[in-house]
ZADOTI-579932 format. One record per residue: residue number from 1; residue in one letter; y, z, x of N, C-alpha, C in turn. Coordinates in Angstrom, 3 decimals, decimal comma, always signed. Each point is the difference from the previous one (the first is absolute). Layout:
REM residues N
seq / type / ny / nz / nx / cay / caz / cax / cy / cz / cx
NUM / A / Y / Z / X / Y / Z / X / Y / Z / X .
...
REM end
This chain:
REM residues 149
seq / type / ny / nz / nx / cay / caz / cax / cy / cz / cx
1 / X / -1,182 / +0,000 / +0,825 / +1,182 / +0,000 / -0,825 / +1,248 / +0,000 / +0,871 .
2 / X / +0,433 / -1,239 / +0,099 / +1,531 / -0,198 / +1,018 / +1,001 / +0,614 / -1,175 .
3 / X / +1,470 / +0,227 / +0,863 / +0,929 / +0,305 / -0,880 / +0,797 / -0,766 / +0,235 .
4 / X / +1,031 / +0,271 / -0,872 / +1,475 / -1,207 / +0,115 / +0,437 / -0,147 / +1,590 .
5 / X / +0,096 / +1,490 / +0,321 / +0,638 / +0,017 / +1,914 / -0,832 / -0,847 / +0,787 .
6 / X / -1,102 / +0,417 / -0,578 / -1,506 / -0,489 / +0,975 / +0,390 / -1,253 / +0,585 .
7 / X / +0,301 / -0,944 / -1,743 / -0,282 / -1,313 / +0,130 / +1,462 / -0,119 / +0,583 .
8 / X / +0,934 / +0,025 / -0,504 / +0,945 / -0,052 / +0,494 / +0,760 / +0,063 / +1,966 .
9 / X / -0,772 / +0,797 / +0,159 / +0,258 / +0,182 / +1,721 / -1,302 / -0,523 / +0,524 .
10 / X / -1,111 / +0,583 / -0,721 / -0,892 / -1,201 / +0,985 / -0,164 / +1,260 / +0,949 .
11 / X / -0,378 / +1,154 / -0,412 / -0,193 / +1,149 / +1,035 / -1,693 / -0,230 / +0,357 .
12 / X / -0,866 / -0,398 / -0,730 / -1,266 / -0,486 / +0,766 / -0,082 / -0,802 / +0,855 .
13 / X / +0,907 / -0,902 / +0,153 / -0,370 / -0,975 / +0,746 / +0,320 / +0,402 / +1,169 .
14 / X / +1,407 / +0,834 / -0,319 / +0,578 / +0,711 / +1,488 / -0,588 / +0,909 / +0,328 .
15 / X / -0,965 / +0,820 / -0,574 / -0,800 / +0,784 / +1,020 / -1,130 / -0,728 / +0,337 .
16 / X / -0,652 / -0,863 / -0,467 / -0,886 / -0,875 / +0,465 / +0,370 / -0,811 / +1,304 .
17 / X / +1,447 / -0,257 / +0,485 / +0,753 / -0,498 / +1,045 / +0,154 / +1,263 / +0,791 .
18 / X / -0,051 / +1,242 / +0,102 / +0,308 / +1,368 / +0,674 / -1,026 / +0,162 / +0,991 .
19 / X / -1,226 / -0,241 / -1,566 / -1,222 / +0,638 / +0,784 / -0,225 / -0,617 / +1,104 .
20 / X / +0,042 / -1,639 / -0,748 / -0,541 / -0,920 / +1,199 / +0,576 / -0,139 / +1,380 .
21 / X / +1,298 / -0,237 / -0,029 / +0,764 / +1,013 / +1,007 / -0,028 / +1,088 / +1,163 .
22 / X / -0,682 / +0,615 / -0,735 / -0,580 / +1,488 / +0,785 / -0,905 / -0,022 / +0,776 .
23 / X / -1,146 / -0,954 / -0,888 / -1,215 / -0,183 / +0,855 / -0,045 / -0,383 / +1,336 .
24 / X / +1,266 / -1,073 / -0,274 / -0,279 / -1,153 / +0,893 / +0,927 / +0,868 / +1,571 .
25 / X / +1,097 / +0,869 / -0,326 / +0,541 / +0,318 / +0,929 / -0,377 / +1,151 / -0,028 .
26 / X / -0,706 / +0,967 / +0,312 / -0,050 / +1,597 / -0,067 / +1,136 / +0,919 / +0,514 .
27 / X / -0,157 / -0,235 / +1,104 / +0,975 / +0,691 / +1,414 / +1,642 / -0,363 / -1,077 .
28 / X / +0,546 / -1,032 / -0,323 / +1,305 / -0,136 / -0,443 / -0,454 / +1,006 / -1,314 .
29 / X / -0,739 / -0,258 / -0,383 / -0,382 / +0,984 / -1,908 / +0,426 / +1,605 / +0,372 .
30 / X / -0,881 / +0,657 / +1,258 / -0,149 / +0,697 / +0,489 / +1,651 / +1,049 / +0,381 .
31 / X / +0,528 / -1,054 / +0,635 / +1,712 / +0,388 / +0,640 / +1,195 / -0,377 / -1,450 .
32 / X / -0,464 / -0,477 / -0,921 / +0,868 / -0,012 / -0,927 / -0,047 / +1,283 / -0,947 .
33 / X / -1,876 / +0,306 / -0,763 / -0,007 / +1,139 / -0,380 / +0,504 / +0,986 / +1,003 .
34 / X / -0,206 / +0,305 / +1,022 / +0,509 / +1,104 / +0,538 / +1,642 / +0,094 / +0,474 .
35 / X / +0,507 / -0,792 / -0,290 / +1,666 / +0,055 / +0,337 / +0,410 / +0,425 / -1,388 .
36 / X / -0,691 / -0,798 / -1,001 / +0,678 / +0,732 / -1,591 / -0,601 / +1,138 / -0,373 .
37 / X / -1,352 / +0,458 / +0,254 / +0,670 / +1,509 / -0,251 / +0,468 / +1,091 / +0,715 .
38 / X / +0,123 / -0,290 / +1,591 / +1,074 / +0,336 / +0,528 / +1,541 / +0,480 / -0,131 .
39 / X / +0,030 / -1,645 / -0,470 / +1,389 / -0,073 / -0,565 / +0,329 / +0,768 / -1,611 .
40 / X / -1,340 / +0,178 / -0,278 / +0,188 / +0,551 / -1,571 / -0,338 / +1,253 / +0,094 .
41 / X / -0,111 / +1,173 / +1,002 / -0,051 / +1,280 / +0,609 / +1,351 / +0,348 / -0,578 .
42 / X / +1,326 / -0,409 / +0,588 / +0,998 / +0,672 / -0,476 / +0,863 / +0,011 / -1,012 .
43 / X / -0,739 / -1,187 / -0,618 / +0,526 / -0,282 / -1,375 / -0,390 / +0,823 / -0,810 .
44 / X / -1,294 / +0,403 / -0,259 / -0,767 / +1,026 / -0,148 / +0,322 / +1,100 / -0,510 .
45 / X / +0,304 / +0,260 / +1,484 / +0,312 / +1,296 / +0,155 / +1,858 / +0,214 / +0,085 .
46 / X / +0,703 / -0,716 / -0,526 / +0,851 / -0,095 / -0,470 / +0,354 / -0,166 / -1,900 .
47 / X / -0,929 / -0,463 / -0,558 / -0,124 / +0,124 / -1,405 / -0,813 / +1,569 / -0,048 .
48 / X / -0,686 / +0,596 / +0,856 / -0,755 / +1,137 / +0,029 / +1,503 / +0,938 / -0,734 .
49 / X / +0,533 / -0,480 / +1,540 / +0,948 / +1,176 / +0,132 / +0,857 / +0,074 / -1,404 .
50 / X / +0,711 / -1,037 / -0,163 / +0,772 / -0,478 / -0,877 / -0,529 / +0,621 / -1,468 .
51 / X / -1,271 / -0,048 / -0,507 / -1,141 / +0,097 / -0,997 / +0,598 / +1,969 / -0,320 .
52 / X / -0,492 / +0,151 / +1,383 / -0,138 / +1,451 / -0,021 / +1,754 / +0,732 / -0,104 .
53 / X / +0,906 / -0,837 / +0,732 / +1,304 / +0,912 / -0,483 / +0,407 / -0,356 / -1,522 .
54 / X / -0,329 / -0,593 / -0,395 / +0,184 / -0,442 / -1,704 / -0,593 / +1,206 / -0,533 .
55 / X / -1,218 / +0,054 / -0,103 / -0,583 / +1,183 / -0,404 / +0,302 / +1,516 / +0,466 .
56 / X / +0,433 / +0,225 / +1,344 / +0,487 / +1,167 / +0,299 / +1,727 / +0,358 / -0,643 .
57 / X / +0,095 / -1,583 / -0,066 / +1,739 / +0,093 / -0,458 / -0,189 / +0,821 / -1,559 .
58 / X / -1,205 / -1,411 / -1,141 / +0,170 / +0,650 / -1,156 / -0,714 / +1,543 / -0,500 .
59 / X / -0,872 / +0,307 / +0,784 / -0,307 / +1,413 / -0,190 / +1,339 / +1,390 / +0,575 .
60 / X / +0,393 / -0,485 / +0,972 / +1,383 / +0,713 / +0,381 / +0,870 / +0,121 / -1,238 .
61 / X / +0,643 / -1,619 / -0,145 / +0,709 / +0,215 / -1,466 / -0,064 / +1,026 / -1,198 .
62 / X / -2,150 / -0,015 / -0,425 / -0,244 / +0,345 / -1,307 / +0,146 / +1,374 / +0,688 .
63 / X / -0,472 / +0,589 / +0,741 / +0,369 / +1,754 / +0,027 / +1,832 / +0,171 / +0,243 .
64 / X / +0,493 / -0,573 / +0,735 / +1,462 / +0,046 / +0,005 / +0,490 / +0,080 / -1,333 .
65 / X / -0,504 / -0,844 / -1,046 / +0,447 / -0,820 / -1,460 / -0,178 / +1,407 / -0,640 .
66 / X / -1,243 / +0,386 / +0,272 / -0,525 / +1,024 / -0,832 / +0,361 / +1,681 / +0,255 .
67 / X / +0,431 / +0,563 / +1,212 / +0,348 / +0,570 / +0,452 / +1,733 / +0,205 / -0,514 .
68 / X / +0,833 / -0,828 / +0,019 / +1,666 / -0,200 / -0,433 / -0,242 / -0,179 / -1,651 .
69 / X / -1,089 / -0,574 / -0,488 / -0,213 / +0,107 / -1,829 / -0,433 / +1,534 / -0,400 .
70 / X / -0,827 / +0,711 / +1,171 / -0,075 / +1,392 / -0,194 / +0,866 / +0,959 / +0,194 .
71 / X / +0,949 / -0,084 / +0,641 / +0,693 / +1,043 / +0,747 / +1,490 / -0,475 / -1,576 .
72 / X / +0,433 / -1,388 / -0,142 / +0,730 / -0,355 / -1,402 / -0,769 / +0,694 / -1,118 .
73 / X / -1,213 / +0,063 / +0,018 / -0,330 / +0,921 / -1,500 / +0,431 / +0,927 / -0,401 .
74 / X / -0,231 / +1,037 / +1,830 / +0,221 / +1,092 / -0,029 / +1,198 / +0,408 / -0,056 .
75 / X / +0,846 / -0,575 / +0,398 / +1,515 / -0,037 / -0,449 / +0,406 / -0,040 / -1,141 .
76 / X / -0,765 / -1,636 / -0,501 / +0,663 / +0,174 / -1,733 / -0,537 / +1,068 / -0,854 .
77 / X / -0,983 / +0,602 / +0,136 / -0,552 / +0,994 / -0,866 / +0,821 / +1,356 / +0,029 .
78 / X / -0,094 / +0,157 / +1,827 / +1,384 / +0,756 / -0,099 / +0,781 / +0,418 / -0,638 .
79 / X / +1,231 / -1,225 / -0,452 / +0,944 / -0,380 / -0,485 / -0,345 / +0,477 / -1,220 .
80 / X / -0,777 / -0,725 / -0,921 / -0,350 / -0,192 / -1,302 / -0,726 / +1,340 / -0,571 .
81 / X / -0,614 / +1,297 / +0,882 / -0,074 / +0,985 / -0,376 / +1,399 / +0,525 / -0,163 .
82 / X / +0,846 / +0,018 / +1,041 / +1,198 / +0,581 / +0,465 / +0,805 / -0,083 / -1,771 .
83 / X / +0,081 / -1,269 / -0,231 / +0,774 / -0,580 / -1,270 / -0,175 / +0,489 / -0,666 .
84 / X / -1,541 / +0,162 / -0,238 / -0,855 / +0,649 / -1,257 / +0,833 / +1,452 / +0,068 .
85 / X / -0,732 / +0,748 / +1,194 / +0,091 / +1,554 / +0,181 / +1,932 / +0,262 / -0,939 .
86 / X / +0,704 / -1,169 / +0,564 / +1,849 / +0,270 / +0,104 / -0,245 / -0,491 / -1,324 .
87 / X / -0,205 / -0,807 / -0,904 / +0,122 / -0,157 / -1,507 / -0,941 / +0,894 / -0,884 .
88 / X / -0,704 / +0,939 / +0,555 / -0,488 / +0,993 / -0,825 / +1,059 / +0,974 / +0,028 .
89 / X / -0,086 / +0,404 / +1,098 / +1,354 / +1,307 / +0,116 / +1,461 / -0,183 / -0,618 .
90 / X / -0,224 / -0,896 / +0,130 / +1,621 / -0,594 / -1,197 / -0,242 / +0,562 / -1,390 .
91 / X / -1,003 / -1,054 / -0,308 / -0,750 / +0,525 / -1,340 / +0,077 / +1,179 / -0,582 .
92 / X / -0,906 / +0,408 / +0,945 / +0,044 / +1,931 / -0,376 / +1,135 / +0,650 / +0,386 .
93 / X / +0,877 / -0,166 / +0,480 / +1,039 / +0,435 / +0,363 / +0,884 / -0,182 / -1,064 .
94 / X / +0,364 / -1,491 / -0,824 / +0,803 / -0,287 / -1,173 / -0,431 / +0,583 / -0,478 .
95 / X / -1,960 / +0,214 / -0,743 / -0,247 / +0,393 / -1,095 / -0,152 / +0,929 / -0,589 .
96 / X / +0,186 / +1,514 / +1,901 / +0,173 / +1,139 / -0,682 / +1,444 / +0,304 / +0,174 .
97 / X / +0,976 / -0,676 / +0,390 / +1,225 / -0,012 / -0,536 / +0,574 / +0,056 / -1,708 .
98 / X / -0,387 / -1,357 / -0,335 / -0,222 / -0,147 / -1,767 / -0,530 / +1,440 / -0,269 .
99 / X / -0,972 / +0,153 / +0,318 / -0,586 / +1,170 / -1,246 / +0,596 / +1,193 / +0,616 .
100 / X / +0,957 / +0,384 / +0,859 / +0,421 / +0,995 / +0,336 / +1,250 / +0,036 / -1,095 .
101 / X / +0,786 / -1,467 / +0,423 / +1,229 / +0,403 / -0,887 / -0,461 / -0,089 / -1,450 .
102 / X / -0,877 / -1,296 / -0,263 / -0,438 / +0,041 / -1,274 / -0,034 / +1,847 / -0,859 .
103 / X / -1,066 / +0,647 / +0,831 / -0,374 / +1,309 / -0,193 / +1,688 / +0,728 / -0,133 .
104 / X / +0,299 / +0,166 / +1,253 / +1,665 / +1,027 / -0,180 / +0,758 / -0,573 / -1,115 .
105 / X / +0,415 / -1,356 / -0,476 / +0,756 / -0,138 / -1,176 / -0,520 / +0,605 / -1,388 .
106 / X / -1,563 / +0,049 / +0,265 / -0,573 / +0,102 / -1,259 / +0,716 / +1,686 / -0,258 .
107 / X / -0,628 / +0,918 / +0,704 / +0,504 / +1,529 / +0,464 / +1,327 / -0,284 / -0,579 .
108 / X / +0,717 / -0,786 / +0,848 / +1,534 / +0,246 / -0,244 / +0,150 / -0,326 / -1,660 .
109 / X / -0,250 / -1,167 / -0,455 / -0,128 / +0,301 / -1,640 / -0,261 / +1,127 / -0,458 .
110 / X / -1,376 / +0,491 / +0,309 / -0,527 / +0,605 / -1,237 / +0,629 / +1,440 / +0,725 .
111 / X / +0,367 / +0,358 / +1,101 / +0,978 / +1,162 / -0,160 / +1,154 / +0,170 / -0,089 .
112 / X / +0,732 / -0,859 / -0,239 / +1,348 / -0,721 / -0,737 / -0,433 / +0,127 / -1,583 .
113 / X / -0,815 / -0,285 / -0,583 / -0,275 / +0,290 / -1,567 / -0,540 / +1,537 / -0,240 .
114 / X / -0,467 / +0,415 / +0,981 / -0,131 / +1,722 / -0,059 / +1,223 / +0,576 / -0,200 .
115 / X / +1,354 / -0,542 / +1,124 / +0,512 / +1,334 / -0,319 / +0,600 / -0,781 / -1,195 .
116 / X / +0,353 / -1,322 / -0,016 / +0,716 / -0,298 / -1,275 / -0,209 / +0,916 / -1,141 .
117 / X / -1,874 / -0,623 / -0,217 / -0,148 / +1,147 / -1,069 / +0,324 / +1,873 / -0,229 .
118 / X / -0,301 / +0,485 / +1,357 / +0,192 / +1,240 / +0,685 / +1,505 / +0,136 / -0,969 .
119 / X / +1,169 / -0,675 / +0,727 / +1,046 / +0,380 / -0,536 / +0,645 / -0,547 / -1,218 .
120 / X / -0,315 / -0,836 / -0,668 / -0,263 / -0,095 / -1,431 / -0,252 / +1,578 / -0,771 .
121 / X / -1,336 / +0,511 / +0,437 / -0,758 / +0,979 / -0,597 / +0,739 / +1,210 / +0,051 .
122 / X / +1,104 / -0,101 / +1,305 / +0,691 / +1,281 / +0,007 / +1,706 / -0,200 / -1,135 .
123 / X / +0,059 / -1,218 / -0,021 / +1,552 / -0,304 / -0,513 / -0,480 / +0,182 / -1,543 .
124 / X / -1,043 / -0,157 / -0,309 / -0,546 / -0,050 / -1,814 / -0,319 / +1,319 / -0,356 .
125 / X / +0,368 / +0,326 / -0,972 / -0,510 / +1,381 / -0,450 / -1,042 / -0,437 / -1,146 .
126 / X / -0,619 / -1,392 / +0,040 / -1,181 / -0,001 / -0,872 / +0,311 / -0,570 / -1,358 .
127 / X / +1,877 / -0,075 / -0,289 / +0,188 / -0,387 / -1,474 / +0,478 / -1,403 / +0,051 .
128 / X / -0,153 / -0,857 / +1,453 / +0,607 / -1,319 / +0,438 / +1,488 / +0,437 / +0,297 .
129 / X / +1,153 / +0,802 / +0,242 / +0,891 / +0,165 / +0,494 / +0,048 / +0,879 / +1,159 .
130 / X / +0,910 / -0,072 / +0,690 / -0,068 / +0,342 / +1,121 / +1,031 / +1,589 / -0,242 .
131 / X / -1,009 / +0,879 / +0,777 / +0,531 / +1,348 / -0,220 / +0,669 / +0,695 / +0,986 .
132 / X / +1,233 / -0,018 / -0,735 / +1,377 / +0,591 / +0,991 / -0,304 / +0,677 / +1,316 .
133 / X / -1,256 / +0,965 / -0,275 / -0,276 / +0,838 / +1,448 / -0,295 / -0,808 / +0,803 .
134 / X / -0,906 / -1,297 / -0,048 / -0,772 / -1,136 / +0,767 / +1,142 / -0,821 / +0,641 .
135 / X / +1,272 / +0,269 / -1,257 / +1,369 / -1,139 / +1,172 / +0,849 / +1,145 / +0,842 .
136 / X / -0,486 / +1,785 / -0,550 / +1,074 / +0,594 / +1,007 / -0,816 / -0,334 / +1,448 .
137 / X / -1,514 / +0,270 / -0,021 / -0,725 / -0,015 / +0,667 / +0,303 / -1,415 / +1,516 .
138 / X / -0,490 / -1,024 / -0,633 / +0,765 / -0,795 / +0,893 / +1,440 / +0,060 / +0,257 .
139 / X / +0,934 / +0,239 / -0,545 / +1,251 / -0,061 / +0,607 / +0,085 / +0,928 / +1,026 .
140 / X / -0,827 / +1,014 / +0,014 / -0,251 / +1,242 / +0,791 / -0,490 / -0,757 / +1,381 .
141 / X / -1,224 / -0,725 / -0,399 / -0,657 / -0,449 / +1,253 / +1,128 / -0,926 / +0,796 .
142 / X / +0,633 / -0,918 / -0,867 / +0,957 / -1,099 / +0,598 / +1,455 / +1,125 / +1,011 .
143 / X / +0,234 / +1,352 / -0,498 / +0,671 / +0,212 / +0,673 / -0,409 / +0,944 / +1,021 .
144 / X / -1,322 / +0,154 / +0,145 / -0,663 / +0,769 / +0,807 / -0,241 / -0,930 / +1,350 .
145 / X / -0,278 / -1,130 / -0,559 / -0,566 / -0,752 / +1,250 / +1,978 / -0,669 / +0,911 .
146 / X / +0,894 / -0,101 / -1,177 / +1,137 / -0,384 / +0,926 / +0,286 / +1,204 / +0,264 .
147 / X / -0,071 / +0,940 / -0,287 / +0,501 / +1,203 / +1,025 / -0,884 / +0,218 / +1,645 .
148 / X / -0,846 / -0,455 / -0,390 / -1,109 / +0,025 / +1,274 / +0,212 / -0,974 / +1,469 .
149 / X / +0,962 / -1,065 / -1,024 / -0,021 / -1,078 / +0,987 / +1,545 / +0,640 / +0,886 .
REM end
């Protein structure tokens, strides 16, 4: 089974011209193989070399690559706890703010309607008008406290 190249170059015929060649001269067959792979010693061993710093290059890279992608993790995680940790404490920090004042206004109402009521209870004598002793009473207090000042 020839192929397209086969027929095309005619590579049988030319090694059929090689061989015959060879036979006929040995000693020249002899000094030609041995000058080319001679000559193909440092080629060799120049694609050797070449072969092998490619591969020492890309294994260098992948731990370098991988090493600077590790040490960036550890950084961004860092960071991104850090954020976390600083937007919780905010959090809790606003939110027991709110319920602090939330809480003290509430107090402040409902003991603002104590004494309201408180002094309501003292100005009423119980019949819905307000009983004279209850207004000497405060006027007493009002001039007790500017005498104080």
């Amino acid at each position: 089974m020839k192929t397209r190249v086969e027929d095309g170059l005619h590579l049988n015929e030319l090694q059929e011209k090689i061989v015959k060649y060879a036979q006929e001269h040995p000693l020249i067959t002899l000094f030609s193989v041995a000058a080319i792979v001679m000559s193909s010693v440092p080629i060799i061993g120049f694609i050797c070399f070449a072969v092998a710093t490619i591969c020492a290059s890309f294994v260098g890279f992948v731990f370098l690559e991988g090493t600077l992608l590790t040490i960036a993790g550890v950084i961004l995680s860092g960071i991104l706890v850090f954020i976390a940790l600083l937007a919780l404490g905010f959090s809790a920090l606003f939110g027991t703010a709110w319920f602090t004042f939330n809480l003290a206004a509430d107090i402040m109402q409902s003991t603002s309607k104590k004494i309201q009521e408180k002094m309501a209870n003292t100005e009423n004598d119980g019949s819905g008008k307000v009983s004279q002793t209850g207004v000497q009473d405060l006027k007493s207090r009002k001039t007790n406290i500017v005498d104080a000042d």
